[in-house]
mmCIF file of the N, C-alpha and C atoms, coordinates in Angstrom:
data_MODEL
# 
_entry.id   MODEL 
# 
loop_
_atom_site.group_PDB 
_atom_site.id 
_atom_site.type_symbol 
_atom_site.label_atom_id 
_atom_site.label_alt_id 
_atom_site.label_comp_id 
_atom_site.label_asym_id 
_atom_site.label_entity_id 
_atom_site.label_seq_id 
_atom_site.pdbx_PDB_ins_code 
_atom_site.Cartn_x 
_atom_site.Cartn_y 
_atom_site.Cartn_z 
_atom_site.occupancy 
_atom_site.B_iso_or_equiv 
_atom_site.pdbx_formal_charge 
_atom_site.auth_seq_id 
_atom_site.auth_comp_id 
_atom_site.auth_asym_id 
_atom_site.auth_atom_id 
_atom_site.pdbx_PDB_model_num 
ATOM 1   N N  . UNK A 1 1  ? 52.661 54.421 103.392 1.00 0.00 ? 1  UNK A N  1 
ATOM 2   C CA . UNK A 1 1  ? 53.654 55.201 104.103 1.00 0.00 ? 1  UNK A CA 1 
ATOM 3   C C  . UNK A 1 1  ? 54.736 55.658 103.123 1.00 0.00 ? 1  UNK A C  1 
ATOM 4   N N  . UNK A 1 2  ? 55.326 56.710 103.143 1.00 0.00 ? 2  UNK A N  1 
ATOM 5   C CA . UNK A 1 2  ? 56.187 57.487 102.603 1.00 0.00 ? 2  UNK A CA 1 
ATOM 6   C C  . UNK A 1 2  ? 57.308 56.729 102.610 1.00 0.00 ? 2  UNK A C  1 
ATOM 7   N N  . UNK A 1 3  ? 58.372 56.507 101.778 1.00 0.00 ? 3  UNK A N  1 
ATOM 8   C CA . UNK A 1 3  ? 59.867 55.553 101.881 1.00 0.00 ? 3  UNK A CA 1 
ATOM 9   C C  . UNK A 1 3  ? 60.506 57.344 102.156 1.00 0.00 ? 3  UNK A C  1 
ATOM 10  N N  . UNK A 1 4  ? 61.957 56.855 102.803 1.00 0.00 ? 4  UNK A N  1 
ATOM 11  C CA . UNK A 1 4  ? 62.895 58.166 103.140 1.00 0.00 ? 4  UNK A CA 1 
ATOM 12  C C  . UNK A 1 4  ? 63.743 57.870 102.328 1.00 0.00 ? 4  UNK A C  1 
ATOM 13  N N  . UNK A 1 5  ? 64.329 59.052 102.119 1.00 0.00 ? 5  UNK A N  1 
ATOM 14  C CA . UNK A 1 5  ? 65.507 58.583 101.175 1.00 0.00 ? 5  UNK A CA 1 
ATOM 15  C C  . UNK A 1 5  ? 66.573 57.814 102.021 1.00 0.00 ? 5  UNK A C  1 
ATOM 16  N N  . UNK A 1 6  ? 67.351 57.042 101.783 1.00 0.00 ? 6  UNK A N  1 
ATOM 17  C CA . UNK A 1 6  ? 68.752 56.638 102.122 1.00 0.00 ? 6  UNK A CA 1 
ATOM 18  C C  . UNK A 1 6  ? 69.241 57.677 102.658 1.00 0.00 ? 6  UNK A C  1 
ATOM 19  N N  . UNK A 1 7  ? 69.941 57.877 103.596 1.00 0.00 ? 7  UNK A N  1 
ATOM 20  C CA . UNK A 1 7  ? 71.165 58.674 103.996 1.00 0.00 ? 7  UNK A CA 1 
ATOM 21  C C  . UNK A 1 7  ? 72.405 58.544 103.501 1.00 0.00 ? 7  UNK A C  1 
ATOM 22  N N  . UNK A 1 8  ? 72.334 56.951 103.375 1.00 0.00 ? 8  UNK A N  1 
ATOM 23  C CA . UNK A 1 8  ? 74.084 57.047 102.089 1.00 0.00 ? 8  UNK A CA 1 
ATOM 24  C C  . UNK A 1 8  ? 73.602 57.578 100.701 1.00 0.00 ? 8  UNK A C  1 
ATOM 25  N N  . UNK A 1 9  ? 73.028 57.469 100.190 1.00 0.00 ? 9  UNK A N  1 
ATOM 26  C CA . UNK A 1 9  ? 72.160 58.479 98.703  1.00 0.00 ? 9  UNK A CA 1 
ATOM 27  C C  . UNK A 1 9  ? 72.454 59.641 99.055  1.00 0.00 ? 9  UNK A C  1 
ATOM 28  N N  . UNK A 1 10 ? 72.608 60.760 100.007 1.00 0.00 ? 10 UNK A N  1 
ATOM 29  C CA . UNK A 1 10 ? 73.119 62.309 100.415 1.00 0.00 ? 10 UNK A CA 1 
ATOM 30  C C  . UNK A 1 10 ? 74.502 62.114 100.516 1.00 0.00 ? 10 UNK A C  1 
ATOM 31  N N  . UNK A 1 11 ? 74.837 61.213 101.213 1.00 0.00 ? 11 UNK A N  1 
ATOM 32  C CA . UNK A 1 11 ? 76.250 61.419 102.203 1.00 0.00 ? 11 UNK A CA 1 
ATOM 33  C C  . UNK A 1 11 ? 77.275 60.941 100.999 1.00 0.00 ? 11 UNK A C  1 
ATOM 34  N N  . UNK A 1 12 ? 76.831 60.456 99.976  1.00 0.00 ? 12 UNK A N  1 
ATOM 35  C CA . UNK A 1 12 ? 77.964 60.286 99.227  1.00 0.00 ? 12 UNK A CA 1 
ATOM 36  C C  . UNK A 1 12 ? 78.020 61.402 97.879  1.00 0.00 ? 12 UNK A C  1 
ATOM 37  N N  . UNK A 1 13 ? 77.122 61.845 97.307  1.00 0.00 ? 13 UNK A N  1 
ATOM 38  C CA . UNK A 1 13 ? 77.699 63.120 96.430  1.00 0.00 ? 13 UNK A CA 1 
ATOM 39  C C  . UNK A 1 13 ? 78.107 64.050 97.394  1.00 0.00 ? 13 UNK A C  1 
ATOM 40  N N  . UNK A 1 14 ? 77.581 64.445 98.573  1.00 0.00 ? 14 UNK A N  1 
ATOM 41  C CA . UNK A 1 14 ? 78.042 65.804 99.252  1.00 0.00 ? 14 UNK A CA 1 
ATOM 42  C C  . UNK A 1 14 ? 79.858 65.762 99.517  1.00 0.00 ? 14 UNK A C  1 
ATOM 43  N N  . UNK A 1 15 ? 79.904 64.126 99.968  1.00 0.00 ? 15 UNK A N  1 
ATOM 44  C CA . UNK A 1 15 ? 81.277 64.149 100.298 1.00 0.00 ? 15 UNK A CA 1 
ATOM 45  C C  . UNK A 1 15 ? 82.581 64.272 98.447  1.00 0.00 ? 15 UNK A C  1 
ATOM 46  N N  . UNK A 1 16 ? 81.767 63.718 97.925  1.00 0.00 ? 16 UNK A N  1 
ATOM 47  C CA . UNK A 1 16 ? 82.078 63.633 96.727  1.00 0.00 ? 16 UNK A CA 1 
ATOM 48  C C  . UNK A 1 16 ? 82.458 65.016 96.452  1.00 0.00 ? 16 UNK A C  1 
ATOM 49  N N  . UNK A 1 17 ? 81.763 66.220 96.216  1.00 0.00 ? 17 UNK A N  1 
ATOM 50  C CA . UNK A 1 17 ? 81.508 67.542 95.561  1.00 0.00 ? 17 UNK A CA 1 
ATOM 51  C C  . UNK A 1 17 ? 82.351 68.333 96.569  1.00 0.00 ? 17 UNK A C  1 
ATOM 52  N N  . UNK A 1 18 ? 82.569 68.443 98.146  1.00 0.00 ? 18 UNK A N  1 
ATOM 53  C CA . UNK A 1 18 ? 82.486 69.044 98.766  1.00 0.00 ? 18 UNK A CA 1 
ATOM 54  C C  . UNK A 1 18 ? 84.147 68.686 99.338  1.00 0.00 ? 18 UNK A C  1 
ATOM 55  N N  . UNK A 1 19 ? 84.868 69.250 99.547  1.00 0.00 ? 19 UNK A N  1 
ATOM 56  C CA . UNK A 1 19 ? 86.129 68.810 99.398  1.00 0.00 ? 19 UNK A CA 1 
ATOM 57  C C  . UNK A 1 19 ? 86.838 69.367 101.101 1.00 0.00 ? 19 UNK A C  1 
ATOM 58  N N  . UNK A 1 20 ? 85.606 70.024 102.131 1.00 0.00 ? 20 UNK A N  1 
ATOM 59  C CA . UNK A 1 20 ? 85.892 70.016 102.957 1.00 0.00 ? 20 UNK A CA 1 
ATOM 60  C C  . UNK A 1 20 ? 85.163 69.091 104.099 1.00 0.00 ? 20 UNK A C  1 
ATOM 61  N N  . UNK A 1 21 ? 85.255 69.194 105.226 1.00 0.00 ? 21 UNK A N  1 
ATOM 62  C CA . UNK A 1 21 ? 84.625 68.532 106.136 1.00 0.00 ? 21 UNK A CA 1 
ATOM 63  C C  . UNK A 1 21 ? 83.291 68.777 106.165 1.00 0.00 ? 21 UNK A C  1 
ATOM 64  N N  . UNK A 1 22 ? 82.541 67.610 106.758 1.00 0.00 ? 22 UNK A N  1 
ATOM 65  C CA . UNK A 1 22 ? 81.228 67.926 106.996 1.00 0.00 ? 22 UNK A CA 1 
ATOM 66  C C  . UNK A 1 22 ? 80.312 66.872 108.274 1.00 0.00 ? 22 UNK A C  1 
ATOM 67  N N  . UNK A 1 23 ? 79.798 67.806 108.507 1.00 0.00 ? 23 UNK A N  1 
ATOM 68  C CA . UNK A 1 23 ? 79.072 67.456 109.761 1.00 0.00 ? 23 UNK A CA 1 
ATOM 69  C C  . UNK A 1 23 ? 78.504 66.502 109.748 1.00 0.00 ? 23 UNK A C  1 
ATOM 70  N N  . UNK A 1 24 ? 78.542 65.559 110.826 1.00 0.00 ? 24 UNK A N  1 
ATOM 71  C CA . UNK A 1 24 ? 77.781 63.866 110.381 1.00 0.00 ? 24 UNK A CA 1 
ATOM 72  C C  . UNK A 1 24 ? 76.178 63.962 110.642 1.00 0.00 ? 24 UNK A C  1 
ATOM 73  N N  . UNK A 1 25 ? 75.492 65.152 110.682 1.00 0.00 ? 25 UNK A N  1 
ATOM 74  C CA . UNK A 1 25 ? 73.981 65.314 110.491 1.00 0.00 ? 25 UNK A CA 1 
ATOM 75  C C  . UNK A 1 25 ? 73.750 66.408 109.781 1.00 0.00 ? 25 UNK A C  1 
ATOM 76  N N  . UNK A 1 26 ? 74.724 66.668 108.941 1.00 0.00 ? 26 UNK A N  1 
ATOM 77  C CA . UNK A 1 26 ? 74.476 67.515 107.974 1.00 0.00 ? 26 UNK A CA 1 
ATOM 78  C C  . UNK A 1 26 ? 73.507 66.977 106.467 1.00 0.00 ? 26 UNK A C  1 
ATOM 79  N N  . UNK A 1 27 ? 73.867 65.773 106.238 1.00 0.00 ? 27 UNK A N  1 
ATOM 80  C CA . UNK A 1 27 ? 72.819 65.001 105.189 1.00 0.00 ? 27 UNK A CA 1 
ATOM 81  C C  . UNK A 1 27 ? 71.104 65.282 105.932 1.00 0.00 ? 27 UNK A C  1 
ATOM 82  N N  . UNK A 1 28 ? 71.012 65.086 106.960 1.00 0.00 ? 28 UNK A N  1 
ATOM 83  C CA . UNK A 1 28 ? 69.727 65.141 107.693 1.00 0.00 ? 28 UNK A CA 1 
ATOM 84  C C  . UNK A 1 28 ? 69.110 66.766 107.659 1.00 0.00 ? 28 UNK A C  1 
ATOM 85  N N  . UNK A 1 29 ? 70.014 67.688 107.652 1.00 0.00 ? 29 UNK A N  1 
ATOM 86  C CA . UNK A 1 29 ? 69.284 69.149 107.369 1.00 0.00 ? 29 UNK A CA 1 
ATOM 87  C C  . UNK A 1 29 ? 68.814 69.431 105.953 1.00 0.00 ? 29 UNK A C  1 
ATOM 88  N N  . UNK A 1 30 ? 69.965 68.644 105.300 1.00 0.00 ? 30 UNK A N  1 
ATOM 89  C CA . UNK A 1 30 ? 69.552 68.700 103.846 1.00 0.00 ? 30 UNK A CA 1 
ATOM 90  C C  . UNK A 1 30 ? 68.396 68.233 103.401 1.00 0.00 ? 30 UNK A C  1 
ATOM 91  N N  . UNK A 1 31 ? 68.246 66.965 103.528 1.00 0.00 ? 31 UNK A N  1 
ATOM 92  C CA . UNK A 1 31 ? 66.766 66.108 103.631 1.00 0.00 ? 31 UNK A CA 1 
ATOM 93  C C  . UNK A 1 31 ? 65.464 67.103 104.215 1.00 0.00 ? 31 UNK A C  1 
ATOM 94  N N  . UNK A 1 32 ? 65.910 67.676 105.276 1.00 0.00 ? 32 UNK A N  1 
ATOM 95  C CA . UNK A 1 32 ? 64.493 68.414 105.730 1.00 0.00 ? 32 UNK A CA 1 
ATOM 96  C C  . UNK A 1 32 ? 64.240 69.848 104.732 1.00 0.00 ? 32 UNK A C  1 
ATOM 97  N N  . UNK A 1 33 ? 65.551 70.401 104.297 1.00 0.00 ? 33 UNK A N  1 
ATOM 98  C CA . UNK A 1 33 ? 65.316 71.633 103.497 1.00 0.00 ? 33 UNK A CA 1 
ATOM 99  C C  . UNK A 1 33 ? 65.070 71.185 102.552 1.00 0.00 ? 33 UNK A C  1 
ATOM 100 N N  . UNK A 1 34 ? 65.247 69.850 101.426 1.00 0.00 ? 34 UNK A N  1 
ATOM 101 C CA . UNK A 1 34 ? 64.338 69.405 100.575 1.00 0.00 ? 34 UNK A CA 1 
ATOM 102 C C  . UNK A 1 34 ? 62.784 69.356 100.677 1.00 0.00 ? 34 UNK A C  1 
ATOM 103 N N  . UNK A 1 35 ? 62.626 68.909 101.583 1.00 0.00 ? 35 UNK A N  1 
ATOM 104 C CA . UNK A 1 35 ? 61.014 68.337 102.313 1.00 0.00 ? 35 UNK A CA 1 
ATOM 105 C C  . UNK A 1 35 ? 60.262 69.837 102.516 1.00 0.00 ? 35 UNK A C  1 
ATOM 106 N N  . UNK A 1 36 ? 60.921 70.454 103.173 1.00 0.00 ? 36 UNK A N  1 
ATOM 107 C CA . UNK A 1 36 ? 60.507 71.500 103.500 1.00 0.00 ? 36 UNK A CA 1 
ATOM 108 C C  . UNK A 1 36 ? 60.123 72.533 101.914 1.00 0.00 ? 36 UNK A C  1 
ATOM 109 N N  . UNK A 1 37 ? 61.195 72.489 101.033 1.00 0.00 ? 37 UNK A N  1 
ATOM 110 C CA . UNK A 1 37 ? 60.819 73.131 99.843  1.00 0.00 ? 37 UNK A CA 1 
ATOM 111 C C  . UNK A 1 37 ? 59.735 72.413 98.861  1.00 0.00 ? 37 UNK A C  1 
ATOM 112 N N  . UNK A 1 38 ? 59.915 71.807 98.942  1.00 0.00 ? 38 UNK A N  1 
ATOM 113 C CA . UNK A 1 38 ? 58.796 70.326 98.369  1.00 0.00 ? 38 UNK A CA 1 
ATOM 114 C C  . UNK A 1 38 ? 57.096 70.877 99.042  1.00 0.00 ? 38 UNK A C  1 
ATOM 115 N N  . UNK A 1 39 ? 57.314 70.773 100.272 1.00 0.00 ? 39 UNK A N  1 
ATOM 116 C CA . UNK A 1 39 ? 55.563 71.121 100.850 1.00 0.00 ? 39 UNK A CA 1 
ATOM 117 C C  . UNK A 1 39 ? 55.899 72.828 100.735 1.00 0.00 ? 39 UNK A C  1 
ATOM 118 N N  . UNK A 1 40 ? 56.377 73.871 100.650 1.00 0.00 ? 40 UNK A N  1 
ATOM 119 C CA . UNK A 1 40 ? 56.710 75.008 99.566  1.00 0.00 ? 40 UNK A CA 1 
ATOM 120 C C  . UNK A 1 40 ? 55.858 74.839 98.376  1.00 0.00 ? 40 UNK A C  1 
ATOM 121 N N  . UNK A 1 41 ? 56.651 74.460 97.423  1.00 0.00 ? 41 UNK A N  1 
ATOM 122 C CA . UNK A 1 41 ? 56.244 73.599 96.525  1.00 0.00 ? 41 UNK A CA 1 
ATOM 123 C C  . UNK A 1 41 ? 55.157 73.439 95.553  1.00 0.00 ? 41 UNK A C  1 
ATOM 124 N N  . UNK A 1 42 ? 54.774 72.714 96.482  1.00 0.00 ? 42 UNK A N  1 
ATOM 125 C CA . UNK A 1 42 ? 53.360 71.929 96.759  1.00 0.00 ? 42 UNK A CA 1 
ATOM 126 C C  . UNK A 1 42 ? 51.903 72.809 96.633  1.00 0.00 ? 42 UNK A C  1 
ATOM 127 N N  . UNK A 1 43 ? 52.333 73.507 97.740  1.00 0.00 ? 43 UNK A N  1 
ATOM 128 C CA . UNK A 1 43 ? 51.277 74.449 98.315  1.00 0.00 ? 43 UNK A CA 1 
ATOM 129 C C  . UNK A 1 43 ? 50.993 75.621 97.328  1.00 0.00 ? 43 UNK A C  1 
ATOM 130 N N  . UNK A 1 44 ? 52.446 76.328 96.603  1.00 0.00 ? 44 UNK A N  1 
ATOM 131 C CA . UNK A 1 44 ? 52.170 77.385 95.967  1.00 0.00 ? 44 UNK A CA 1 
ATOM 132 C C  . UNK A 1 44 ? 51.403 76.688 94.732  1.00 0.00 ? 44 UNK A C  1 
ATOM 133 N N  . UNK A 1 45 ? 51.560 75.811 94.202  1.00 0.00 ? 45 UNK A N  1 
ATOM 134 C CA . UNK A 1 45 ? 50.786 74.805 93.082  1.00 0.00 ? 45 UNK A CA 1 
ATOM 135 C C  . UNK A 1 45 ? 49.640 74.702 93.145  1.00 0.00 ? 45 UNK A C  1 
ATOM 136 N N  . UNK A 1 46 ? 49.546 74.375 94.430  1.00 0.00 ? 46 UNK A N  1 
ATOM 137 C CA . UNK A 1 46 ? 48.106 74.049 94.903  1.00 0.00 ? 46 UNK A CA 1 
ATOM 138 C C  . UNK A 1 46 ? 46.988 75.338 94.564  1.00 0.00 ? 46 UNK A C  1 
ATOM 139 N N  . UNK A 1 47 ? 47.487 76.546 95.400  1.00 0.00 ? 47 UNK A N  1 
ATOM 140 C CA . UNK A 1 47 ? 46.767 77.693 95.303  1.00 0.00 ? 47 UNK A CA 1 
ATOM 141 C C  . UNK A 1 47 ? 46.579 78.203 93.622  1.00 0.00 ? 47 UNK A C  1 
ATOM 142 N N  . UNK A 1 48 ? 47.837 77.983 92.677  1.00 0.00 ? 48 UNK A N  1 
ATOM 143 C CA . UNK A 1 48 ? 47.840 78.204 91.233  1.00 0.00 ? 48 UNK A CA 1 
ATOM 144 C C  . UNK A 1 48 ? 46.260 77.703 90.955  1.00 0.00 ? 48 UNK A C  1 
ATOM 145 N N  . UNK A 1 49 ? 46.541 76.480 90.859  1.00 0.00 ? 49 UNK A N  1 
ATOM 146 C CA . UNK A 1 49 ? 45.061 75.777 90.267  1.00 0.00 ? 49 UNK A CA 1 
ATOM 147 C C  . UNK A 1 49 ? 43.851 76.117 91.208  1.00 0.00 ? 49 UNK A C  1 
ATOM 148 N N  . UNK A 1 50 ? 44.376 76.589 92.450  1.00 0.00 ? 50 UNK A N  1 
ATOM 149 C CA . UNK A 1 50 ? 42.602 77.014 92.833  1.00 0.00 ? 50 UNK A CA 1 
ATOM 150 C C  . UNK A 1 50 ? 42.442 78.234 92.305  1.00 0.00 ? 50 UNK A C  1 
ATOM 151 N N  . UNK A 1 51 ? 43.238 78.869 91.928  1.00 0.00 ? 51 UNK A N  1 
ATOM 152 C CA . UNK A 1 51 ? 43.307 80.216 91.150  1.00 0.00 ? 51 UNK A CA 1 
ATOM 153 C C  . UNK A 1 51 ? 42.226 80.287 89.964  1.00 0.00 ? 51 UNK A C  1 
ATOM 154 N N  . UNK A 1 52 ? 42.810 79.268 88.953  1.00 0.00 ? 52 UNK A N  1 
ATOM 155 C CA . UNK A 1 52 ? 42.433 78.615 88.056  1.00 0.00 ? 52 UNK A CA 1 
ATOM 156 C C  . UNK A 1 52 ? 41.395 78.042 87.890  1.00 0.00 ? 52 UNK A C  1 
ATOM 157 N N  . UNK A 1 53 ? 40.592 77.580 89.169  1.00 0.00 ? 53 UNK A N  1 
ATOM 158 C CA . UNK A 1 53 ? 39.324 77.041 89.262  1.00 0.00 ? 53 UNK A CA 1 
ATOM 159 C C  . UNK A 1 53 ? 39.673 75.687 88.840  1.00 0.00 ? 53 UNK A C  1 
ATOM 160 N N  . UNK A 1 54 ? 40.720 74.775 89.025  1.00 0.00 ? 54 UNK A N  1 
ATOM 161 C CA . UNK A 1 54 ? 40.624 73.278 89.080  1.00 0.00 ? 54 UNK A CA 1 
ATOM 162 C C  . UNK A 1 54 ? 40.867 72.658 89.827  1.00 0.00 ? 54 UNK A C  1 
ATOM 163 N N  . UNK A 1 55 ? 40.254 71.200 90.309  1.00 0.00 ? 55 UNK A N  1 
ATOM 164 C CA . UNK A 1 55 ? 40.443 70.511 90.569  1.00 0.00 ? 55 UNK A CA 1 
ATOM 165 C C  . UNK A 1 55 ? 41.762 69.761 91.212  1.00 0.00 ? 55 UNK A C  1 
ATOM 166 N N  . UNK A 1 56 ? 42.277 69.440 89.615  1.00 0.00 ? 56 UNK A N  1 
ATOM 167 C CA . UNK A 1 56 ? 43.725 68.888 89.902  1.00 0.00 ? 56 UNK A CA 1 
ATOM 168 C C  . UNK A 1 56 ? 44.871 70.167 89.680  1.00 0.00 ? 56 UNK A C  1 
ATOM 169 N N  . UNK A 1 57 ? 45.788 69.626 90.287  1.00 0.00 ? 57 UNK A N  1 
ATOM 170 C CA . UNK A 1 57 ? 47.496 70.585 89.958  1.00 0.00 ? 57 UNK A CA 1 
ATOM 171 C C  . UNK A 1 57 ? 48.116 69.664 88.916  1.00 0.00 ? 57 UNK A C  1 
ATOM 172 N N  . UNK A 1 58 ? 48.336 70.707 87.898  1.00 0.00 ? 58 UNK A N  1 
ATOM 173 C CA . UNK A 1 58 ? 48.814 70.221 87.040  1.00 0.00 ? 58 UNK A CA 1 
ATOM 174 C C  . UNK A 1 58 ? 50.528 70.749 86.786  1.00 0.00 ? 58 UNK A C  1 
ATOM 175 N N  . UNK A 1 59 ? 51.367 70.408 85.940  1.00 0.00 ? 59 UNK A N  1 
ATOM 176 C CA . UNK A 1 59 ? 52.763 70.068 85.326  1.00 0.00 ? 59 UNK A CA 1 
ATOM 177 C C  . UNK A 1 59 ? 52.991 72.080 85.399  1.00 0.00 ? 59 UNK A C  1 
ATOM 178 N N  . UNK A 1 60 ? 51.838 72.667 84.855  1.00 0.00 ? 60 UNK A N  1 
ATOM 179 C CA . UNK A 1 60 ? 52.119 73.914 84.486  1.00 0.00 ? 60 UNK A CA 1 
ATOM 180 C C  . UNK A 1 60 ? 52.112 74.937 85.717  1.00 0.00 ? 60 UNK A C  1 
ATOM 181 N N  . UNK A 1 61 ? 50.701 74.426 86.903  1.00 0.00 ? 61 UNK A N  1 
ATOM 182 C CA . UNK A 1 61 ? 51.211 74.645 88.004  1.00 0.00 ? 61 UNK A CA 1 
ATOM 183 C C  . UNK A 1 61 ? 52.234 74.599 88.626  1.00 0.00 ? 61 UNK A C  1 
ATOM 184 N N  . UNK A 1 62 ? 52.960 73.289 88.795  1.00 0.00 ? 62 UNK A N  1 
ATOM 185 C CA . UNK A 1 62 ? 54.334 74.239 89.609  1.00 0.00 ? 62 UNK A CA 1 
ATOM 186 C C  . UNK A 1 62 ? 55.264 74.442 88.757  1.00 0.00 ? 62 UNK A C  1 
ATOM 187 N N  . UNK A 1 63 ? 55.176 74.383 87.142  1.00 0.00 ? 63 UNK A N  1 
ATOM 188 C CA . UNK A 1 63 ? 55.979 75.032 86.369  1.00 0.00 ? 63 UNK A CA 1 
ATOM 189 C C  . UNK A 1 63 ? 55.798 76.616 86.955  1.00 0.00 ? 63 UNK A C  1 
ATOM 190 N N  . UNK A 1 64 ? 54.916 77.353 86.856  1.00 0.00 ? 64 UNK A N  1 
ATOM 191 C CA . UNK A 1 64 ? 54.620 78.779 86.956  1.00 0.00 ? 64 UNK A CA 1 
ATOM 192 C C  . UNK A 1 64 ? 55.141 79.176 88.869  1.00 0.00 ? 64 UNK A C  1 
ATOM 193 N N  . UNK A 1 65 ? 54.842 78.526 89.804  1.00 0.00 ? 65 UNK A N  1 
ATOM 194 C CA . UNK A 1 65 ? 55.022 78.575 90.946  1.00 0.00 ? 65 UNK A CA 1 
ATOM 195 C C  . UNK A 1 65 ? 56.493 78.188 91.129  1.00 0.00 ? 65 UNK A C  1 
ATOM 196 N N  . UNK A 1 66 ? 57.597 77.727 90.729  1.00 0.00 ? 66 UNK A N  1 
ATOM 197 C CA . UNK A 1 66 ? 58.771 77.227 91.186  1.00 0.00 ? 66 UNK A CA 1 
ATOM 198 C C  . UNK A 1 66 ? 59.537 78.550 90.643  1.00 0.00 ? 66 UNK A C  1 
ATOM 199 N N  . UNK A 1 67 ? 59.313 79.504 89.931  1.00 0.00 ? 67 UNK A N  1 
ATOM 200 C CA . UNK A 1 67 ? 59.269 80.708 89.913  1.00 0.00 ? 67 UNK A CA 1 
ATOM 201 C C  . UNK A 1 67 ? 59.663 81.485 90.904  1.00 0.00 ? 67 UNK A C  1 
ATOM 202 N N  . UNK A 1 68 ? 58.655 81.631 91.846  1.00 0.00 ? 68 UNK A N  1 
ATOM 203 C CA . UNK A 1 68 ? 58.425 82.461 92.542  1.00 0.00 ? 68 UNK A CA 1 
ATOM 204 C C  . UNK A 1 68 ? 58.834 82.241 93.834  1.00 0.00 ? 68 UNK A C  1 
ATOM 205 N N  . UNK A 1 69 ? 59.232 80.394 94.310  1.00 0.00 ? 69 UNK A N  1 
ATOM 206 C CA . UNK A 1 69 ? 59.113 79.574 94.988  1.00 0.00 ? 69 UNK A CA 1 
ATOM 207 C C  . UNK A 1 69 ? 60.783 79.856 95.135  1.00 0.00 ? 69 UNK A C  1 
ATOM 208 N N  . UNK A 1 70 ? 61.188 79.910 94.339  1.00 0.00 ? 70 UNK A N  1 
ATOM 209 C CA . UNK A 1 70 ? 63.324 79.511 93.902  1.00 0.00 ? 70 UNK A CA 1 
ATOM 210 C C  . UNK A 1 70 ? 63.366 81.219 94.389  1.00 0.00 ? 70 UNK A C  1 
ATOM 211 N N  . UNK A 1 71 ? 62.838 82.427 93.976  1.00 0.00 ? 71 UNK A N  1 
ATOM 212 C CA . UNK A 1 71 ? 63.075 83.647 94.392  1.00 0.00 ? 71 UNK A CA 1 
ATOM 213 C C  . UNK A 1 71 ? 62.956 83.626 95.790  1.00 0.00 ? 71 UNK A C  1 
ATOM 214 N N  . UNK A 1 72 ? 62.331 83.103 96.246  1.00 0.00 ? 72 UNK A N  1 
ATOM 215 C CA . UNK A 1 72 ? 62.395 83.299 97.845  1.00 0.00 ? 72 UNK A CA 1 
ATOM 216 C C  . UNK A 1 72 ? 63.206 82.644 99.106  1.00 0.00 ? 72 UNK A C  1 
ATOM 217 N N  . UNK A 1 73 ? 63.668 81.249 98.155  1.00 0.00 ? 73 UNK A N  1 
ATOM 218 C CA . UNK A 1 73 ? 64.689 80.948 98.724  1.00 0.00 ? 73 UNK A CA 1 
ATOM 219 C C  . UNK A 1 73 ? 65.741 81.121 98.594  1.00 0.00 ? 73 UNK A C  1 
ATOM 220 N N  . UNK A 1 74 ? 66.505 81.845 97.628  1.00 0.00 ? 74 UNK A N  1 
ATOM 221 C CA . UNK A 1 74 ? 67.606 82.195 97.205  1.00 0.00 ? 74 UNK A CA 1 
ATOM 222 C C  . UNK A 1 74 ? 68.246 83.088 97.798  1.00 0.00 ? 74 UNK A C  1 
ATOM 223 N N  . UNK A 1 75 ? 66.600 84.096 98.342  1.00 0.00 ? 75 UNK A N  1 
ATOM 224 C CA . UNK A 1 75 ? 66.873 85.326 99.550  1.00 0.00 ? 75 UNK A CA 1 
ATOM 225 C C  . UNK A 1 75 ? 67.177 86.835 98.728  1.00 0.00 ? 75 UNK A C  1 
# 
């Protein structure tokens, strides 16, 4: 099974960095827009190397995919 991150592990740089108020399930959106970019991620990697005709995803896969991956979320 997957470990989650801590919620005090978020809730304390954000409050740290962030010098205004913040919503007490705001660490929890963050966590999912991680997760969510992660299986992003993942997937564009994935397709790289089937591109590629391999097997495994390798370091250079989502080197080349986080590319393209960061352009689309940035908007």
């Amino acid at each position: 099974m997957v470990n989650k991150l801590q919620r005090h592990a978020l809730k304390r740089p954000m409050k740290e960095k962030v010098s205004k108020r913040v919503g007490q399930t705001a660490d929890l959106m963050m966590q999912l827009d991680m997760l969510l970019f992660l299986q992003q991620l993942a997937e564009e990697a994935r397709s790289k190397a089937f591109e590629e005709k391999t097997a495994t995803i390798r370091a250079q896969h989502f080197k080349a995919s986080t590319k393209k991956i960061l352009k689309k979320v940035r908007g």
